[in-house]
C-alpha positions as CSV (number, residue, x, y, z in Angstrom):
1,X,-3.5,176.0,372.5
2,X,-2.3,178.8,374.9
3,X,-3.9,182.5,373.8
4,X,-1.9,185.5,372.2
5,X,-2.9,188.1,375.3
6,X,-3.1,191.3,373.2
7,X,-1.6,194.2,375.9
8,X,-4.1,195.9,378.4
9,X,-3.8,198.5,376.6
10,X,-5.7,197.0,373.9
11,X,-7.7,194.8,376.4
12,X,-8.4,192.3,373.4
13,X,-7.9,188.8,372.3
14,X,-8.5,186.9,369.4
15,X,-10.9,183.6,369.4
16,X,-8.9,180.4,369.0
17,X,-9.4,179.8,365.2
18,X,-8.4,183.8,364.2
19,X,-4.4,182.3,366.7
20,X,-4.4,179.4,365.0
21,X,-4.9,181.4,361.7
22,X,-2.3,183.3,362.6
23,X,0.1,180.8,364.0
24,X,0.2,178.7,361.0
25,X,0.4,181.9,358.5
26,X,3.4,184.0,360.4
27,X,1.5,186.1,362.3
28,X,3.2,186.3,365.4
29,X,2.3,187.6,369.1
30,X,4.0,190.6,368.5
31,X,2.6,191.2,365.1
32,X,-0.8,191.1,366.9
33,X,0.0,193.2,369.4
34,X,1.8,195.9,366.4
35,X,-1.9,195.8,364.7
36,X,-3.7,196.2,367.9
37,X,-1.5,199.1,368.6
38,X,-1.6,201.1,365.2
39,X,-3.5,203.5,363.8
40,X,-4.3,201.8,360.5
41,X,-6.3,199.6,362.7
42,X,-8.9,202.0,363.9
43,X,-12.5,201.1,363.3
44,X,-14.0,204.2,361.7
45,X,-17.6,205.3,363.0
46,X,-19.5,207.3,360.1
47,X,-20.5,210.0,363.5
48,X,-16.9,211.1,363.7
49,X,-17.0,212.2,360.0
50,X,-20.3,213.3,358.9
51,X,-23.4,212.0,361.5
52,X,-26.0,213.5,358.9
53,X,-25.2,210.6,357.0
54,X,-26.3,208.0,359.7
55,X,-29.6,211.0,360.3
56,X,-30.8,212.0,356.5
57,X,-28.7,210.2,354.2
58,X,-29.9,210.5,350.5
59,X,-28.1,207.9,348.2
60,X,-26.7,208.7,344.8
61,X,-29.6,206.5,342.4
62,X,-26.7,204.6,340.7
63,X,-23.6,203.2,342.7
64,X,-20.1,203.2,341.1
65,X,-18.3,200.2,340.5
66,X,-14.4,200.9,340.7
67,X,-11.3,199.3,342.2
68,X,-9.9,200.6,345.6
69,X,-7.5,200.1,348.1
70,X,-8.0,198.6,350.7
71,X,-5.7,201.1,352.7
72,X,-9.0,203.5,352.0
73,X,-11.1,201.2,353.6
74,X,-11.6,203.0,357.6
75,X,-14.1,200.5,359.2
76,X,-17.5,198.3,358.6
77,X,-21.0,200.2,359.5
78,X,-22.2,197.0,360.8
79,X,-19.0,196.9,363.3
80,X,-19.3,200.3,363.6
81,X,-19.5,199.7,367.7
82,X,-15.9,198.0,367.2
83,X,-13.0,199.6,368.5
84,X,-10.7,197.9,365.7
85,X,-9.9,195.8,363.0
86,X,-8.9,193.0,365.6
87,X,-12.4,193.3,367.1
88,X,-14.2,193.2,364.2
89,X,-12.4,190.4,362.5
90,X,-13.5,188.4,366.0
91,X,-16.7,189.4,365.4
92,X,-17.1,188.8,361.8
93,X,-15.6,185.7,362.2
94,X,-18.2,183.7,364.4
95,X,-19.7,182.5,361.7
96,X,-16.9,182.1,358.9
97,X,-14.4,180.2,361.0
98,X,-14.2,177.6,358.2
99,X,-12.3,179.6,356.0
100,X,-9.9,180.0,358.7
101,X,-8.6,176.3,357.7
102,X,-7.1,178.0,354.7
103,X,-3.7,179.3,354.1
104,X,-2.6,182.9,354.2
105,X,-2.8,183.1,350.2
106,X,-5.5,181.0,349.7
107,X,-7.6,183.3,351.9
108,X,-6.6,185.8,349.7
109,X,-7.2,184.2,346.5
110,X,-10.2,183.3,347.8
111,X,-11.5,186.8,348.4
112,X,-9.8,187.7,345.1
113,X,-12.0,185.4,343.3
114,X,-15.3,186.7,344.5
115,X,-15.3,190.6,343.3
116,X,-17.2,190.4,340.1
117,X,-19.7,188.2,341.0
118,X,-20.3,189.0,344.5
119,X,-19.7,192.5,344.7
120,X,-18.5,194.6,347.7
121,X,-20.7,197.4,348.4
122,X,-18.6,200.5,350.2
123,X,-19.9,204.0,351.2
124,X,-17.8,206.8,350.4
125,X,-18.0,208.4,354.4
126,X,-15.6,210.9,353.3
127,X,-13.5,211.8,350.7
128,X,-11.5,208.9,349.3
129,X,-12.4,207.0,352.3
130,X,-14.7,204.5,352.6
131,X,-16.7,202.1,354.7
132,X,-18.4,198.6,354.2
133,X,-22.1,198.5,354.2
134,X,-24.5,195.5,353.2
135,X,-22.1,193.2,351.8
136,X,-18.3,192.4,352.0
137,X,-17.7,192.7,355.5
138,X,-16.1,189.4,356.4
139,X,-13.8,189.7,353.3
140,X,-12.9,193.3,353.8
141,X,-12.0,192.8,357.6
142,X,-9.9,190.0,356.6
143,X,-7.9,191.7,354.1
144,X,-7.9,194.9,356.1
145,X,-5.8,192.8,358.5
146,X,-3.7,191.0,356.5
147,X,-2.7,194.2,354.6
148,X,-1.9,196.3,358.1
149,X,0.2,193.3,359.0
150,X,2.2,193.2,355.9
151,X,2.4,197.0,356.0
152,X,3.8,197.2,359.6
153,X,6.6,194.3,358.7
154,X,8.0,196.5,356.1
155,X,9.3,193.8,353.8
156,X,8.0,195.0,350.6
157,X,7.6,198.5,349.4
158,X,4.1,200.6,350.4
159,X,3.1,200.6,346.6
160,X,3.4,197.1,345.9
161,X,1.6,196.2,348.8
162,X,-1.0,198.5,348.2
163,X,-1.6,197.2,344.8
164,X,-1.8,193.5,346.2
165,X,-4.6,194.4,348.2
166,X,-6.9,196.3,346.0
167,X,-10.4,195.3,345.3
168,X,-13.0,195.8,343.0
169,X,-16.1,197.4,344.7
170,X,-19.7,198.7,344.6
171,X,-19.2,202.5,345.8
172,X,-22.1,204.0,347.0
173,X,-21.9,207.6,346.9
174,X,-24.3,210.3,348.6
175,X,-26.2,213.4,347.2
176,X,-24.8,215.8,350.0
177,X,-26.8,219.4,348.5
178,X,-30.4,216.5,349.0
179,X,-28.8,215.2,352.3
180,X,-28.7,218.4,353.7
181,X,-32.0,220.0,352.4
182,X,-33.8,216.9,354.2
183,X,-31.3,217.4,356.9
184,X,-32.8,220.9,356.9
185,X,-36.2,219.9,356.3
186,X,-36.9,217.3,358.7
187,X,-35.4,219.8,361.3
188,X,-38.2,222.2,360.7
189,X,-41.3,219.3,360.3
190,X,-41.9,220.1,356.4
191,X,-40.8,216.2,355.2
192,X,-40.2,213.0,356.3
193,X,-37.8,211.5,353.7
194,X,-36.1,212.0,350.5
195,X,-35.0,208.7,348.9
196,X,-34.0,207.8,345.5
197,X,-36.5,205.9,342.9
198,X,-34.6,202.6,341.7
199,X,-32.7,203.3,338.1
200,X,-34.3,200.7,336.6
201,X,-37.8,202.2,337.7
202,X,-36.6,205.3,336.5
203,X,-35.2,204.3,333.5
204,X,-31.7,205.2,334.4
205,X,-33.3,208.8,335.5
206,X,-32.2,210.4,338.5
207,X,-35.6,211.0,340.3
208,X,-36.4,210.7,343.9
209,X,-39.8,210.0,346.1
210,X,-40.1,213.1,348.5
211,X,-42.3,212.0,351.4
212,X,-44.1,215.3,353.7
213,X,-45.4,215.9,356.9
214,X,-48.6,216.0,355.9
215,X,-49.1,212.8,353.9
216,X,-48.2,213.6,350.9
217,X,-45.9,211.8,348.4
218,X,-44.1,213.1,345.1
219,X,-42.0,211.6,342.5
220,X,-39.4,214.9,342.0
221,X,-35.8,215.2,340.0
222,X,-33.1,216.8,341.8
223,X,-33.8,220.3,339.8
224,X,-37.3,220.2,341.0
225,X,-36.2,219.9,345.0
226,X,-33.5,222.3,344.7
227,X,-35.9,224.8,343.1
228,X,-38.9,223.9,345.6
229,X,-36.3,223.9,348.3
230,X,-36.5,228.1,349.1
231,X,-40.0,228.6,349.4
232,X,-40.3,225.2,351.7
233,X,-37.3,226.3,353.9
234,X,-38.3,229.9,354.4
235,X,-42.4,228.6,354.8
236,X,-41.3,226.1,357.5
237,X,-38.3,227.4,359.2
238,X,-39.6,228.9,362.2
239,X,-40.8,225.8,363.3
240,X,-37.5,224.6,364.3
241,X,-36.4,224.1,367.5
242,X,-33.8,225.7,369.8
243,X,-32.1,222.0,369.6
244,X,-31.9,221.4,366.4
245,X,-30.8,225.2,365.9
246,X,-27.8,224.4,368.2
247,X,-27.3,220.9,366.7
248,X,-27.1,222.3,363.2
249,X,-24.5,225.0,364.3
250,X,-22.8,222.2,366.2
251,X,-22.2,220.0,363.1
252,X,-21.8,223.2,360.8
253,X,-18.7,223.7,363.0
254,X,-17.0,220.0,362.3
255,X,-18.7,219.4,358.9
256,X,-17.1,221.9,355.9
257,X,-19.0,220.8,353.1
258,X,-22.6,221.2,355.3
259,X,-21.1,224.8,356.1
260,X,-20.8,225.3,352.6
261,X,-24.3,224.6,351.7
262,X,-25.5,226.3,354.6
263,X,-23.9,229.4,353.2
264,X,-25.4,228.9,350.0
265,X,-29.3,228.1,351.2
266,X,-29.2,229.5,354.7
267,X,-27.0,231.6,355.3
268,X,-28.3,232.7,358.8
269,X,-27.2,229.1,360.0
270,X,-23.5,229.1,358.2
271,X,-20.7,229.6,360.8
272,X,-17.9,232.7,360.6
273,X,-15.2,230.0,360.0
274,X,-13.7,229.2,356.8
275,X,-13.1,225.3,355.8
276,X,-11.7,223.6,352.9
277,X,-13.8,220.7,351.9
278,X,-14.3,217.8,352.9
């Protein structure tokens, strides 16, 4: 079979089971070569949007579990080196290429079928927007390129399409005022980690294990970090480095909700500008 050269612009090509895929399901050269080419197709990285996040995430204890569109679904974390969609489905695909036998709607039907007992997990990376984490990736990918390609032909309206191509999804959301007190923390050497104690541990309690510099490990709610967070900050501060003083400024520049906090538990680091949140 002869390969669908996507442009040099693109300086891609799909593996020989994703063209045969598309041959057989109406997905033409030039379709390829509209996906490669728009922006819907961007592979999100989680550094463009909030890199404290990759750094000092701290998880919300209990996910959500809600339906979303795929159209909010920006990239895969474990593809997060992929430029887009068509090189992550390539690289997803290595070791699914069996369900590549299937039929357009089959796929789909397929993927369909698997939500409730196979659940999607997602990161909310920024507002509304969301990328794949631990599990989904292959079926996300998929659908995330059969969607742009349906959008781009224009043959049914955006809201139907939309609604086609929703999914039901494990959303794991983070605790941005405990990101950025370990963000701030670890920056001046007072912890190590802030992580949250599994719900059914806790009994459905929101309670997190604070690990510090010195050795020592505690089993603290929220209320009690934010409360201890002052005297820690203010003890430990000086300690930081010229680095991670300009880094912190750096992201307090591109980051509106960090700037935010900043102004309400160090001011001293919050930046002149005013944002909107994120």
């Amino acid at each position: 079979m002869e390969h669908i050269q996507i442009p040099k612009t693109v300086n891609y090509e799909l593996n020989d089971e994703l063209l045969e895929f598309c041959e057989r399901n109406g997905i033409s050269e030039a379709d390829i070569n509209n996906i490669a080419n728009s922006e819907l197709a961007k592979n999100a990285n989680r550094s463009n949007f909030n890199p404290i996040l990759i750094d000092c995430p701290v998880k919300c204890p209990t996910p959500l579990y809600d339906e979303i569109y795929i159209r909010d679904i920006i990239g895969e974390m474990p593809n997060e080196g992929c430029k887009n969609v068509l090189e992550a489905l390539n690289e997803t695909y290595k070791k699914h290429k069996d369900l590549l036998k299937m039929s357009k709607d089959e796929m789909i039907k397929a993927i369909q079928s698997t939500f409730d007992k196979d659940h999607i997990y997602l990161s909310e990376v920024k507002y509304g927007k969301y990328m794949v984490g631990d599990n989904g990736r292959h079926r996300v990918t998929m659908l995330r390129f059969l969607y742009i390609d349906e959008v781009l032909k224009g043959e049914k309206p955006i809201e139907e399409i939309d609604e086609k191509y929703s999914i039901k999804a494990e959303i794991q959301n983070y605790d941005l005022t405990l990101t950025y007190m370990y963000f701030l923390l670890a920056n001046t050497g007072a912890i190590k980690a802030i992580s949250p104690v599994d719900s059914k541990i806790s009994q459905g309690k929101p309670i997190y294990e604070v690990k510090f510099a010195n050795g020592e490990e505690k089993i603290l709610s929220k209320d009690q970090i934010i409360f201890d967070f002052n005297k820690l900050y203010e003890s430990t501060k000086s300690n930081m480095s010229e680095g991670s003083l300009y880094r912190i400024e750096g992201y307090a520049k591109m980051i509106p909700s960090l700037n935010s906090f900043l102004k309400v538990y160090a001011p001293e680091l919050a930046q002149k500008n005013e944002f909107g949140s994120l």
